[in-house]
C-alpha positions, 0 to 999 in steps of 0.5 A: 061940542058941549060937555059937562065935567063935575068933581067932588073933592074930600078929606080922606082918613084912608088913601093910597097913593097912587101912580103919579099923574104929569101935569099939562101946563098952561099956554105960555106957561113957565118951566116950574109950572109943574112943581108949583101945581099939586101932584095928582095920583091915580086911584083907578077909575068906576064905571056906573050908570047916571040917568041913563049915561054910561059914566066914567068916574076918574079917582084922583088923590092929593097928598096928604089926605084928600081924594077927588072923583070926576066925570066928564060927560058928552051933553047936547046943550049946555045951557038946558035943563037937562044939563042943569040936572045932570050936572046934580046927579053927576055930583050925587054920584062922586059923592057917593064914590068918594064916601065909599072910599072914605071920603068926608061929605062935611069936609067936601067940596063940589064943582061942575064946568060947562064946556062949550067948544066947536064955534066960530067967532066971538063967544060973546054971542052966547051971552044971550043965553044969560040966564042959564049961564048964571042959573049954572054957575050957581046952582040955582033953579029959581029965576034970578034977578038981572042984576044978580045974572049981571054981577054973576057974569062979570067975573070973566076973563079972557085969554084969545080972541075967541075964547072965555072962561066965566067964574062962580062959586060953584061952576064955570062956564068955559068957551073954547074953540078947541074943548082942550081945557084939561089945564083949566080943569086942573087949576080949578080942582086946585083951588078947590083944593085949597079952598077944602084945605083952608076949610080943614085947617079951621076945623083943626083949629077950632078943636084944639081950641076948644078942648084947651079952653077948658083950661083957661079959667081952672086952677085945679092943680091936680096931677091928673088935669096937669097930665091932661093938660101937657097932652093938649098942649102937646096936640096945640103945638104939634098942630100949630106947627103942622098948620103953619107948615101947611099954611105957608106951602099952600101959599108959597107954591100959589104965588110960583104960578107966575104972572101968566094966564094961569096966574091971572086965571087963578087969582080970579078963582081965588077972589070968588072963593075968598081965599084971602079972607080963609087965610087971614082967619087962619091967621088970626085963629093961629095967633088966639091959640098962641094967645090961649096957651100963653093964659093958660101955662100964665094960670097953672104957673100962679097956681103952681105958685099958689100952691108952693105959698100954702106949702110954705105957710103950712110948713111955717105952722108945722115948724111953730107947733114944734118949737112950742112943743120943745118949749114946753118940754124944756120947761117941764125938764126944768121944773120937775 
């Protein structure tokens, strides 16, 4: 049996929540493994035609904002061409469902899994099917090169003695006796969760940063930009706030995956998406925006302070004139 199980999974401004789905744990898994696993809530279900298929799109949601489709089709072989274009259209078409519903194309992510069960023996025997299996894991139609078919299949892992799971950035490859895989499909949308998550908080970022940059050369005192600047400072540090909480979430309820298949699955999940090096840009995008407010509420307080020293010159003047002018109006009372 082979089978082809796509997903797109998208920020959304618009969504309901749902009926809560329960999480499947893993083989072995420990008891808080469904705490530590983002709910999933069902939207419903679409039932449309793709290549000739009759095809069953689930709709899932992720609190707070994000909205997944899948399909899962029955397919002859996995390793075809025709799984290859399928396996696009299928993507296509949960793009389309999720865009209906409100979901971003700019802030997405795709993923595909090829699921070869029903053998017997070592799956290792279908590595001679190499370069399909890369050609799947990656996207790409074009032959590719040995060396990248080598690199790209030795980010495996196993769990039994008979099954494998092959990773890449936009597919897997899973083989497993049984085709039971629904909690390997769960923590693969999970990590592309997290992956589109990390992508939004960026995004968040990078606009919150550029609307205050403006601010960091001026010294325009004016009640109007003073006005606008309490209000982006105001967005900064609700958003700083509410990324920190969401940063830390994410990264906390990971790590209570626990050291398991599941665990180890993940973390090679992970690696491949480069999670580490999102969060620690986050990070860093986070600290330069401390930085950035800190150099503009530093600019506007010298102004401030400028602005009081003109005052207090101007008044100096103002006080001058007038002692003059009683000087001479003294003079003139007393020389009449």
């Amino acid at each position: 049996m082979h089978k082809l199980i796509s997903f797109v999974i998208s920020e959304s401004a618009r969504l309901k929540k749902g009926e809560e789905l329960e999480q499947k744990p893993f083989q072995s898994a420990p008891q808080y493994y469904s705490r530590s696993i983002p709910k999933q809530f069902a939207l419903g279900e679409e039932k449309t035609k793709v290549q000739d298929l009759d095809v069953k799109f689930l709709i899932r949601s992720y609190e707070p904002d994000s909205i997944m489709v899948e399909a899962t089709v029955e397919i002859d072989d996995a390793f075809s061409d025709k799984a290859f274009k399928l396996r696009e259209s299928l993507i296509d078409a949960c793009q389309k469902i999720s865009q209906k519903r409100g979901g971003s194309l700019e802030l997405s992510e795709e993923y595909s899994i090829a699921l070869v069960a029903g053998y017997d023996g070592d799956p290792e025997k279908f590595l001679t099917k190499k370069e399909a299996i890369a050609a799947f894991l990656k996207s790409e139609k074009a032959p590719l090169d040995e060396r990248e078919i080598e690199y790209t299949l030795s980010t495996q892992i196993k769990y039994g003695e008979n099954d494998l799971v092959i990773v890449d950035w936009d597919g897997a490859f899973v083989f497993d006796t049984t085709g039971e895989i629904d909690d390997i499909v769960d923590l693969f949308q999970v990590a592309n969760l997290q992956l589109l998550r990390y992508r939004v908080l960026d995004s968040e970022l990078d606009d919150r940063m550029r609307k205050v940059l403006k601010f960091a050369n001026t010294t325009d005192t004016r009640m109007v930009l003073r006005k606008e600047l309490a209000k982006a400072f105001r967005e900064i540090i609700r958003t700083r706030s509410q990324a920190i909480a969401d940063f830390e979430t994410l990264y906390r309820d990971i790590k209570l995956i626990g050291d398991w298949y599941s665990a180890r699955l993940y973390d090679l999940v992970s690696k491949k998406f480069k999670l580490d090096e999102w969060r620690k840009g986050i990070q860093s995008k986070l600290e330069s925006l401390e930085d950035v407010y800190n150099i503009v509420a530093e600019n506007f307080s010298i102004s401030r302070h400028q602005l009081m020293e003109i005052i207090q010159i101007i008044l100096f003047f103002v006080l001058q004139a007038g002692w003059f002018a009683l000087l001479i109006l003294e003079f003139l009372y007393f020389t009449r």
